[in-house]
N, C-alpha and C positions, 0 to 999 in steps of 0.2 A: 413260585410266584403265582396269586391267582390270574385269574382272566380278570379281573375289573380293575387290576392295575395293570394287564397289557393295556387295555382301552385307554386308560388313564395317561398313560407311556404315549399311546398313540394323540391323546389329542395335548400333548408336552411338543409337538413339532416346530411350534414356531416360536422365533425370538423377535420380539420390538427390537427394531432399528428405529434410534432417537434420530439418528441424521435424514432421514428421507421419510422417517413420520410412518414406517409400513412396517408390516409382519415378514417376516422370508422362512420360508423352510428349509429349516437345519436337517432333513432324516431326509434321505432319496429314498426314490421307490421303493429301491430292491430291498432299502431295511425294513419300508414298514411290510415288505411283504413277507419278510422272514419272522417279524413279529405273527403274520395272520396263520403263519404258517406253523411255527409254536403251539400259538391257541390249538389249535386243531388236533395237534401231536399229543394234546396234556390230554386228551381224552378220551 
């Protein structure tokens, strides 16, 4: 996978909630850290 669909990956984190009208974050830290963590490995 390249790097511009991690980035891509990474800004996929949130999901609309039609009930409360807001955005919430589906991905915890530790995953997008293991995403930034990847990038770096591919290199």
């Amino acid at each position: 996978m390249s790097i511009s669909n991690y980035i891509l990956s990474l800004t996929k984190t949130y999901n609309y909630n039609s009930a409360t009208n807001t955005y919430e974050n589906t991905r915890t830290f530790n995953q997008v850290l293991k995403i930034i963590e990847s990038i770096y490995l591919m290199k």
